[in-house]
VEXLO-23968 format. One record per residue (C-alpha): residue in one letter; x, y, z. Coordinates in Angstrom, 3 decimals, padded with zeros to 6 digits, always signed. Layout:
<recs>
rec type=A&u=X&v=Y&w=Z
...
</recs>
This chain:
<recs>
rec type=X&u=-029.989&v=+111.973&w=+004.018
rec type=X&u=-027.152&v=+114.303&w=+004.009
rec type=X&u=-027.123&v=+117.855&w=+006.124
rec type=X&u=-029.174&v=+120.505&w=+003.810
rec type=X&u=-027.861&v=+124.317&w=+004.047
rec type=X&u=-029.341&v=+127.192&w=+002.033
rec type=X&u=-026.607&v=+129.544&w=+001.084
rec type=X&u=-026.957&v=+133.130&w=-000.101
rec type=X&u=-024.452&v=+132.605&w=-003.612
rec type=X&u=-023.867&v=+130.042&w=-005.749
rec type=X&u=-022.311&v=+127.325&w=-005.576
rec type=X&u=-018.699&v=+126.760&w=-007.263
rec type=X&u=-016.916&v=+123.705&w=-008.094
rec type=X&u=-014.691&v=+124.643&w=-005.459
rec type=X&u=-016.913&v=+125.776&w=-002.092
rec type=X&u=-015.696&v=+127.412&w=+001.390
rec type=X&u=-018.149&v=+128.038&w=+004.065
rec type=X&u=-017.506&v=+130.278&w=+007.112
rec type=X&u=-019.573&v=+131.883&w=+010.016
rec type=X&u=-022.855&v=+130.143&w=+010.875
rec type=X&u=-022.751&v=+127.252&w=+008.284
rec type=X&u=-019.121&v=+126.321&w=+009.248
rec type=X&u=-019.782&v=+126.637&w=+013.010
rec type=X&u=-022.913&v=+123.754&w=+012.697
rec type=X&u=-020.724&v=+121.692&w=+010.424
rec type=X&u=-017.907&v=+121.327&w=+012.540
rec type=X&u=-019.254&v=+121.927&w=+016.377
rec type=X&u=-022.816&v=+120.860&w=+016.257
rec type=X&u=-023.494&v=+118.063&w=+013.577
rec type=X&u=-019.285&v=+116.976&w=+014.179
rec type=X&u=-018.664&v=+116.091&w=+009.915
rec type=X&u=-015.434&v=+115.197&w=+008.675
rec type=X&u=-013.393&v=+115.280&w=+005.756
rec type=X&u=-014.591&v=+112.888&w=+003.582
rec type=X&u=-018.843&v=+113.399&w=+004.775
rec type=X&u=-021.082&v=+114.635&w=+002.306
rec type=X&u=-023.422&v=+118.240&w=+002.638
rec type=X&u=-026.561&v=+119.549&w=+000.525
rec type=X&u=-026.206&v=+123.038&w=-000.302
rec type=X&u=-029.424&v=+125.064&w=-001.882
rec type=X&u=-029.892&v=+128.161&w=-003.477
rec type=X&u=-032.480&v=+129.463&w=-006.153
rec type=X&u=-034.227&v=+125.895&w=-006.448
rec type=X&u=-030.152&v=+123.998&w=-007.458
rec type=X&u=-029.267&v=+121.683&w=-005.199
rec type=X&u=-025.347&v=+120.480&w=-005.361
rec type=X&u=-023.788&v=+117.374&w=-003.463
rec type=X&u=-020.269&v=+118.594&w=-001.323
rec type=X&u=-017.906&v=+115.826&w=-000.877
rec type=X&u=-016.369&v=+118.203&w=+002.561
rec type=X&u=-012.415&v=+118.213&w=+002.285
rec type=X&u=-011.296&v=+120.284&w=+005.274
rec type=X&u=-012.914&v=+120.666&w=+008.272
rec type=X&u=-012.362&v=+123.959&w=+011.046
rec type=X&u=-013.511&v=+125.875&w=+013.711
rec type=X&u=-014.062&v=+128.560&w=+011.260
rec type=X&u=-013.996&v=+126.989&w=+007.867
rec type=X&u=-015.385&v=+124.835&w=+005.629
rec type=X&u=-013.892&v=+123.471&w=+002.548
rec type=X&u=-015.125&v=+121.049&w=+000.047
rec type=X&u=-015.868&v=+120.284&w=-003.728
rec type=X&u=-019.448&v=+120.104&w=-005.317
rec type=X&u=-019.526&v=+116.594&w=-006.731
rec type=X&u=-023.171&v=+116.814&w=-008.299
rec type=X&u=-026.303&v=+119.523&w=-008.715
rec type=X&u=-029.570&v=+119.340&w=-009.628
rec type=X&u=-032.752&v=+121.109&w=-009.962
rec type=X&u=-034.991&v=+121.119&w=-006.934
rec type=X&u=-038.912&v=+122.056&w=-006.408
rec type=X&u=-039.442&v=+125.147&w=-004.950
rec type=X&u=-042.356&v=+124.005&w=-003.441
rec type=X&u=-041.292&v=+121.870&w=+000.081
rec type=X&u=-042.767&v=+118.409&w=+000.104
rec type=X&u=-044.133&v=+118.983&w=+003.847
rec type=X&u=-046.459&v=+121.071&w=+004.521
rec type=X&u=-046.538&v=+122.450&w=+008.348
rec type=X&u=-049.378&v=+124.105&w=+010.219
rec type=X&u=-047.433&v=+126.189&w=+013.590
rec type=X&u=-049.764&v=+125.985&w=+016.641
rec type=X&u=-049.048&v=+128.858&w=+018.509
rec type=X&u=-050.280&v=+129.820&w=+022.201
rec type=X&u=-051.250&v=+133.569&w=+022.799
rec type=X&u=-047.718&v=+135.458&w=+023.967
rec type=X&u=-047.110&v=+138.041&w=+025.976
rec type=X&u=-046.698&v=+141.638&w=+024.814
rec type=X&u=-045.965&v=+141.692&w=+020.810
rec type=X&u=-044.214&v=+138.332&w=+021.043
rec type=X&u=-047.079&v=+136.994&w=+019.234
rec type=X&u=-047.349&v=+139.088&w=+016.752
rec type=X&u=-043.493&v=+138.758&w=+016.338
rec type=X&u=-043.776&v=+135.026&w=+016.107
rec type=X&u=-046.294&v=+135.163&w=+013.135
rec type=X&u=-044.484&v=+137.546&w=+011.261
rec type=X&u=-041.033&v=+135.379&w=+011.490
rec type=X&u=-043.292&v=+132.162&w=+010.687
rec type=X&u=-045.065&v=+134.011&w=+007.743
rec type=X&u=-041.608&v=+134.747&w=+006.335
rec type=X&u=-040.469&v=+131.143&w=+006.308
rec type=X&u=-043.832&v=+130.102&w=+003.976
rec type=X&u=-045.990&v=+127.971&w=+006.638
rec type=X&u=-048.853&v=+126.290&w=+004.965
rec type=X&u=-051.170&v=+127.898&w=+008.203
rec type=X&u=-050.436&v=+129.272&w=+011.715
rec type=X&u=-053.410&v=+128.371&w=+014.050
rec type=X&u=-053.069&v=+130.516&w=+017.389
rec type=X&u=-054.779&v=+128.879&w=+019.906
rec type=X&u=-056.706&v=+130.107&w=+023.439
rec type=X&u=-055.472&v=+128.364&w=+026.049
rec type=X&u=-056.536&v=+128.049&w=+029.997
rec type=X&u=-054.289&v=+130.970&w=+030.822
rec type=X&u=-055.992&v=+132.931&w=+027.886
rec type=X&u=-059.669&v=+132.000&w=+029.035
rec type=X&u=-059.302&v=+132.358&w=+033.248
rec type=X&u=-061.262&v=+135.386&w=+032.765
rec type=X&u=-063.756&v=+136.740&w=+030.417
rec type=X&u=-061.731&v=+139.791&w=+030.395
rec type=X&u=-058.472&v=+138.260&w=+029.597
rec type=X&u=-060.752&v=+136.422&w=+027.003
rec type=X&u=-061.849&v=+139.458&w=+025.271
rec type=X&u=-058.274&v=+140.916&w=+025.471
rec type=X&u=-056.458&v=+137.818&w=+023.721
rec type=X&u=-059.351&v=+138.363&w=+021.095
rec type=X&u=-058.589&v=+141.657&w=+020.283
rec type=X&u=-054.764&v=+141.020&w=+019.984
rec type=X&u=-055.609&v=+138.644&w=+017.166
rec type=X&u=-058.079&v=+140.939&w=+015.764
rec type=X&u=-055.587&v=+143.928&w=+015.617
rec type=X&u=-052.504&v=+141.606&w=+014.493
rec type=X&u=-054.813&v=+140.070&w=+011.609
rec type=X&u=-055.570&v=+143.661&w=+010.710
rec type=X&u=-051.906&v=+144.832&w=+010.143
</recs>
């Protein structure tokens, strides 16, 4: 399975990447001229033979596209402990963005060592479910 990257245009025959995408490519997952990449955008998928590796750029040809499900084949349920302060609530909204089937926020012994600090990880939930 090639390296998957959703990109904000679409893709040409002829594609350059910079800035985030380029920085993974060549620094993190190490491809070369001559590897292969996945780029998405609005449900196309297109096949990159890479040509040119840098620091700071990416060049390469699309070789093939195709249409893609929207839909992704797995479906993943976050567990997420109670946080402090609005970290929490953070957490779900960035999670909620990203289209997880289910976040489940669990209680857990640091949560329950009083009934106090019970009640107040309740009623963080309760007000974060009600915004």
């Amino acid at each position: 399975m090639t390296p998957r990257f959703f990109v904000d245009e679409d893709v040409a025959d002829e594609i350059v990447l910079r800035g985030d995408h380029a920085h993974q490519i060549a620094n993190v997952l190490r491809l070369k001229a001559g590897e292969e990449i996945t780029l998405v955008r609005n449900g196309v998928q297109a096949h990159v033979l890479i040509e040119s590796v840098s620091a700071t750029e990416v060049r390469g040809r699309c070789v093939a596209k195709q249409s893609v499900d929207a839909e992704p084949r797995v479906r993943l349920t976050l567990a997420l402990p109670i946080l402090r302060g609005d970290r929490t609530e953070e957490v779900i909204e960035a999670v909620t963005q990203l289209e997880h089937e289910a976040v489940t926020v669990s209680l857990g012994p640091r949560n329950l060592r009083s009934e106090t600090a019970a009640i107040a990880a309740v009623a963080q939930l309760m007000a974060i479910l009600e915004r």
